[in-house]
NUNURO-99927 format. One record per residue (C-alpha): residue in one letter; x, y, z. Coordinates in steps of 0.1 Angstrom, whole numbers, plus 5000, padded with zeros to 4 digits. Example, Ala and Ser with C-alpha at 12.3 -4.5 7.8 and 13.67 -1.06 7.14 Angstrom:
REM residues 2
A512349555078
S513749895071
END
This chain:
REM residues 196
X553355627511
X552055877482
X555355927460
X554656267448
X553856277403
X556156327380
X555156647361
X557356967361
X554257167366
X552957337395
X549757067400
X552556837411
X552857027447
X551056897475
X548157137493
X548857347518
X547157207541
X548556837537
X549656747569
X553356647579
X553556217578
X555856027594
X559755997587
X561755857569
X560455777539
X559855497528
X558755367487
X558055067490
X558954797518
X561854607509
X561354187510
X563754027542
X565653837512
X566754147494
X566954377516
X570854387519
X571054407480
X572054787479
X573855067502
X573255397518
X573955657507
X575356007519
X575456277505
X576456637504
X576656947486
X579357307484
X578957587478
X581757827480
X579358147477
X575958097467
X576058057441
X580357987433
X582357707430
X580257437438
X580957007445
X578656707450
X580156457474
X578556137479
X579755817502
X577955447495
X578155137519
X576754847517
X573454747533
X575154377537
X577754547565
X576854557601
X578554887603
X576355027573
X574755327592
X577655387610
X578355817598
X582055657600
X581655337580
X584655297552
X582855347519
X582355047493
X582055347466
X582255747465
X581956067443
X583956347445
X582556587415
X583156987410
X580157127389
X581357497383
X579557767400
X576357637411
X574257727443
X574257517470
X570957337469
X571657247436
X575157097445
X572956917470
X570356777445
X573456707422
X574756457446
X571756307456
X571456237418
X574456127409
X575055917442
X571755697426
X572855627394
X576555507410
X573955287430
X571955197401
X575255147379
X576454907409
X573054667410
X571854807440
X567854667448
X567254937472
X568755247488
X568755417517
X569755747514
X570755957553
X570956317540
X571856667562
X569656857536
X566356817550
X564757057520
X565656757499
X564556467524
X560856677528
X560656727491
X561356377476
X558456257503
X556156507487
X555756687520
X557857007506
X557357177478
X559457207447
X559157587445
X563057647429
X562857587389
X566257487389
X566057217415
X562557047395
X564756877369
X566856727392
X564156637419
X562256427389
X565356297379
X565856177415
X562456037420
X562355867388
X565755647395
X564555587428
X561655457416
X563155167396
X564755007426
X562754677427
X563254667468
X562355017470
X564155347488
X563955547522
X565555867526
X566056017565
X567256347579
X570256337595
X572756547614
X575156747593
X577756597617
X576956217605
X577256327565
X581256447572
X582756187548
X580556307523
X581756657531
X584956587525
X584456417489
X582856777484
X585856977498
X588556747485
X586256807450
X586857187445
X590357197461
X591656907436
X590357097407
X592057497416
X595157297421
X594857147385
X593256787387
X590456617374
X587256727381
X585356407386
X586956107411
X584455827412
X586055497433
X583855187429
X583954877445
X586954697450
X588955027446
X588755067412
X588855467400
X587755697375
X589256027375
X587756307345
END
């Protein structure tokens, strides 16, 4: 697969004319021995107004569980973050951001990321454009972590239905913080968690 470049220019967007290639995406294929070394990942963004109070939400299991791609798998880690008035595709990118680096922070060799947003799925492939200046930073940033996984990445459209736990770390994210709590809950394995 052609990972789209890195630049924050506009030569970075594919041509028009590029046709459509096969999903999911994948970076590179993962070796049979390592494979398991890493989760999926779900993820989700809010929006309350577009832009208002906005969350990133993000659920990780572990590749090494039979149920891994199960929508209703108990997570192995999660993030529940409120990020102030935002709009909603940047809560999206948010989580998808944040959700690899608590994979990277956890050793993970590859991840397979099953997202609802499909404007984030197409773009990462390089099949969509990054038109939105805000979104560019955090697209890069995205690609760029995913790029240093040594078994590679995929990323698949999903159903919203199948992304509800990751909905809920987003709801449960702005409703903690107007009743006064912290505005970041991260749980890693093992159940240990970070509240800021």
């Amino acid at each position: 697969m052609r990972e789209p470049p890195l630049t924050l220019g506009f030569e970075d967007e594919p041509p028009d004319e590029e046709q459509p290639r096969e999903r999911p995406t994948h970076a590179r294929a993962p070796s049979p021995a390592e494979s398991t070394n890493g989760y999926v990942v779900r993820t989700d963004g809010a929006a309350r107004g577009n832009p208002g109070p906005a969350s990133a939400g993000a659920v990780l299991i572990s590749l090494a569980r039979p149920d891994a791609r199960d929508p209703l798998a108990a997570p192995d880690a999660s993030i529940s973050d409120y990020l102030g008035v935002q709009t909603n595709n940047v809560a999206e990118y948010t989580a998808v951001v944040r959700a690899i680096g608590l994979g990277l922070e956890l050793g993970a060799r590859r991840l397979e990321l099953l997202l609802d947003s499909k404007l984030i799925v197409e773009q990462l492939a390089g099949r969509w454009r990054v038109k939105d200046l805000k979104l560019r930073p955090l697209w890069a940033e995205a690609l760029q972590r995913l790029r240093t996984l040594p078994d590679g990445w995929q990323a698949a459209h999903v159903p919203r239905a199948q992304n509800s736990q990751a909905d809920a770390m987003c709801n449960e994210a702005i409703d903690r913080v107007l009743a006064g709590g912290p505005q970041s809950v991260v749980v890693r394995p093992g159940g240990i968690t970070s509240a800021l």
